[in-house]
VOBA-695703 format. One record per residue (C-alpha): x, y, z. Coordinates in steps of 0.1 Angstrom, whole numbers, m for minus. Example, Ala and Ser with C-alpha at 12.3 -4.5 7.8 and 13.67 -1.06 7.14 Angstrom:
BEGIN
<u:123, v:m45, w:78>
<u:137, v:m11, w:71>
//
This chain:
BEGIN
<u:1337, v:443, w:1473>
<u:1359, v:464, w:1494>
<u:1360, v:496, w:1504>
<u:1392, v:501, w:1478>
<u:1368, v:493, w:1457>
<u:1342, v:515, w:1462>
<u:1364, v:544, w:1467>
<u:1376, v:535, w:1430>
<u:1347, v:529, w:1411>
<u:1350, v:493, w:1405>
<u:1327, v:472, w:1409>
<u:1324, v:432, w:1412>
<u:1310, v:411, w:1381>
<u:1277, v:397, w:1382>
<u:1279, v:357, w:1376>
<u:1256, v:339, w:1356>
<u:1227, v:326, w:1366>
<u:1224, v:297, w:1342>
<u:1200, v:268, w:1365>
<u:1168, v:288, w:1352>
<u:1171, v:277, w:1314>
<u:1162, v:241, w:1322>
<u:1126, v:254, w:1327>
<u:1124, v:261, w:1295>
<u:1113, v:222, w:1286>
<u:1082, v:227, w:1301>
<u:1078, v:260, w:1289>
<u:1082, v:247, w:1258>
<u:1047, v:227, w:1259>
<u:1030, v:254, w:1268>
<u:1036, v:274, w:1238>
<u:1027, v:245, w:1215>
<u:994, v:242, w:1235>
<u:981, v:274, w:1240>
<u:1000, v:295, w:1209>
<u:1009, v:267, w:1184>
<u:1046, v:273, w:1185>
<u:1072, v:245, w:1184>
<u:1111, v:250, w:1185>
<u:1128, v:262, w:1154>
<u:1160, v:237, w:1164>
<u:1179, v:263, w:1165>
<u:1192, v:283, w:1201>
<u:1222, v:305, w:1204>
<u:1244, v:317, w:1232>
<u:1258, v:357, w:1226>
<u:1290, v:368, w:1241>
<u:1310, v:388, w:1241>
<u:1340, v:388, w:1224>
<u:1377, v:391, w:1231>
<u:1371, v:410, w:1267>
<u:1383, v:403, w:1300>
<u:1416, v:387, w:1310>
<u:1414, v:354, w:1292>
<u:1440, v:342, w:1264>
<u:1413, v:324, w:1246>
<u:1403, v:351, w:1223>
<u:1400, v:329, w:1186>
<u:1367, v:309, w:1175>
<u:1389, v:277, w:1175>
<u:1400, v:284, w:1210>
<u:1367, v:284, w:1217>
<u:1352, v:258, w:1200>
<u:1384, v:238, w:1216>
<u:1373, v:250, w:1250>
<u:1339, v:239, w:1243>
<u:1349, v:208, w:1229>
<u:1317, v:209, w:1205>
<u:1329, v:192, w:1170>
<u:1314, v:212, w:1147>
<u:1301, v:189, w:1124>
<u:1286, v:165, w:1145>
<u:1268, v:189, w:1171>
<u:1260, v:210, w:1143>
<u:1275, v:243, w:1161>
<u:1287, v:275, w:1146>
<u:1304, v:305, w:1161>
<u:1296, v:338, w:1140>
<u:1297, v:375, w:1149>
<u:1268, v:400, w:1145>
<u:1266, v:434, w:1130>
<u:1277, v:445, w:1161>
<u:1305, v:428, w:1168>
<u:1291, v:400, w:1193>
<u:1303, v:368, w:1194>
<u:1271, v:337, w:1188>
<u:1275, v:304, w:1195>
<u:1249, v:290, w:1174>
<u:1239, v:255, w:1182>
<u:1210, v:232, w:1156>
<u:1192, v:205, w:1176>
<u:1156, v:195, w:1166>
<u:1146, v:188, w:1204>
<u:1144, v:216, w:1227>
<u:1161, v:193, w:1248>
<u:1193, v:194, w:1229>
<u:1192, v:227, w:1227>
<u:1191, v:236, w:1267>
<u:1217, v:208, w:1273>
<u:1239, v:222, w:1248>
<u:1240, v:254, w:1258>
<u:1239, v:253, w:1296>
<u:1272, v:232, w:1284>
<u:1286, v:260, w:1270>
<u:1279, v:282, w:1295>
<u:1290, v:266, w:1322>
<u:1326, v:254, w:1304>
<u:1329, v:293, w:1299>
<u:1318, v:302, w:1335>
<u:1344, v:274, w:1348>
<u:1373, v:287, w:1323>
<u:1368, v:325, w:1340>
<u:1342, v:336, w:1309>
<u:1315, v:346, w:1329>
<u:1315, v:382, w:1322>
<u:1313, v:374, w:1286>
<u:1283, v:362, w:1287>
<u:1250, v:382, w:1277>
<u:1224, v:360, w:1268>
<u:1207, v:331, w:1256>
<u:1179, v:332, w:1228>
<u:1161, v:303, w:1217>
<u:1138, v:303, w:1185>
<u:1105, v:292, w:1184>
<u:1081, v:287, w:1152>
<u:1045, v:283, w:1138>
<u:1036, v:247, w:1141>
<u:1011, v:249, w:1113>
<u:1021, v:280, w:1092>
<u:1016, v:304, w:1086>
<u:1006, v:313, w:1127>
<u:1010, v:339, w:1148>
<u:1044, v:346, w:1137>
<u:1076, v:335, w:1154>
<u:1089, v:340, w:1185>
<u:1128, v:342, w:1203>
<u:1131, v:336, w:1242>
<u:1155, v:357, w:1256>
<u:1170, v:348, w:1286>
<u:1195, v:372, w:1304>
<u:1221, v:352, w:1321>
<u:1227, v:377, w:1347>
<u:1195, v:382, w:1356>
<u:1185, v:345, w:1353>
<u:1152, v:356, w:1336>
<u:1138, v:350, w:1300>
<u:1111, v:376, w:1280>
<u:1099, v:372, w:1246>
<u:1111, v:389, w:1216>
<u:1088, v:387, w:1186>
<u:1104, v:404, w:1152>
<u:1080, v:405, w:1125>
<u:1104, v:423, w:1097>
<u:1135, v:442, w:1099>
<u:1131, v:472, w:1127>
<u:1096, v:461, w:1138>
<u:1085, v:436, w:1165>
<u:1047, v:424, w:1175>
<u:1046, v:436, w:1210>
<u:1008, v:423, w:1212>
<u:1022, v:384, w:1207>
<u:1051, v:388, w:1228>
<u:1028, v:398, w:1258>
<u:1007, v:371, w:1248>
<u:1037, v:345, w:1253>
<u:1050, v:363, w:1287>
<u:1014, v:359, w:1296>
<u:1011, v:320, w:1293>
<u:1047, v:316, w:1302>
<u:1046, v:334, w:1335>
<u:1037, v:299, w:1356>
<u:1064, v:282, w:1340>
<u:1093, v:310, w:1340>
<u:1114, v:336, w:1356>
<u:1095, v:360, w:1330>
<u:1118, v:397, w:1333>
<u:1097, v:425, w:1349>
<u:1116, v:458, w:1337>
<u:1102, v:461, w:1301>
<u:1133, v:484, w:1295>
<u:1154, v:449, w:1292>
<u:1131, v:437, w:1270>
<u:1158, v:447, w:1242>
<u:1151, v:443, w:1199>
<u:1179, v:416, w:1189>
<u:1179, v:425, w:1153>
<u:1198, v:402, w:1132>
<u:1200, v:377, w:1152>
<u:1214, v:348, w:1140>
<u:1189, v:322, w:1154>
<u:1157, v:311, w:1136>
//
């Protein structure tokens, strides 16, 4: 950033930091062992859409840019209440899931998308209902960090469980320390 810059308010985009997510493998054991909580098969990547100076502003450029077939790979783009853009990807290993959407996020980083990008959320499940509850990883591509996000009906969330998980999860990832980014995803699309 130059001084132009500075003197005009603009500021340079944070990149992704998307290398973190393959942690979440490991991460995953842990939350069978020590919580019983297995992945739902189901992660999402939210964006944001139609921003920025791209042409590729349609969900079959995208899905043509990501050269996911649908069917096959069993992705779906959909837009929340809030107008975000979710790339919603079904694998039953958790795996699949990280390869699939590190895919995605780097195609979109390499095609000039980066800013897009907001986050990452993986679901995770009861293993022998009806458990503890369920659970969403968040992880924050600019920040490179994941927390916990526990909803438990509409506008409530179980804070107790989700500083259970950040507890056993703090070995095995980049857990996010400022509890003000630890936002309620209501709605989201992902299981």
């Amino acid at each position: 950033m130059g001084l132009r810059d500075a003197l005009f308010g603009r500021t340079k985009q944070v990149a992704p930091q998307l290398d973190n997510i393959f942690a979440l493998p490991t991460a995953a054991l842990t939350l069978q062992s020590e919580l019983d909580l297995v992945t739902s098969g189901q992660a999402g990547l939210c964006f944001k859409a139609g921003s920025g100076e791209s042409t590729i502003l349609s969900d079959a450029d995208i899905m043509e840019l990501l050269n996911f077939d649908a069917e096959k790979d069993s992705i779906s783009l959909t837009t929340d209440d809030l107008g975000f853009k979710w790339l919603v990807v079904n694998d039953p290993t958790i795996d699949g899931l990280v390869t699939k959407i590190h895919a995605a996020n780097t195609t979109m980083v390499e095609h000039e998308l980066g800013p897009r990008l907001l986050c990452a959320v993986f679901g995770f499940v009861a293993a022998t209902p009806p458990g503890e509850g369920s659970v969403r990883l968040v992880y924050l591509l600019k920040q490179g960090t994941f927390y916990p996000f526990a909803p438990t009906g509409p506008n409530e969330r179980d804070n107790e469980l989700e500083l259970r998980v950040k507890s056993f999860l703090s070995t095995d990832l980049v857990i996010e320390k400022d509890l003000s980014r630890w936002m309620a995803l209501w709605n989201v699309p992902v299981k």
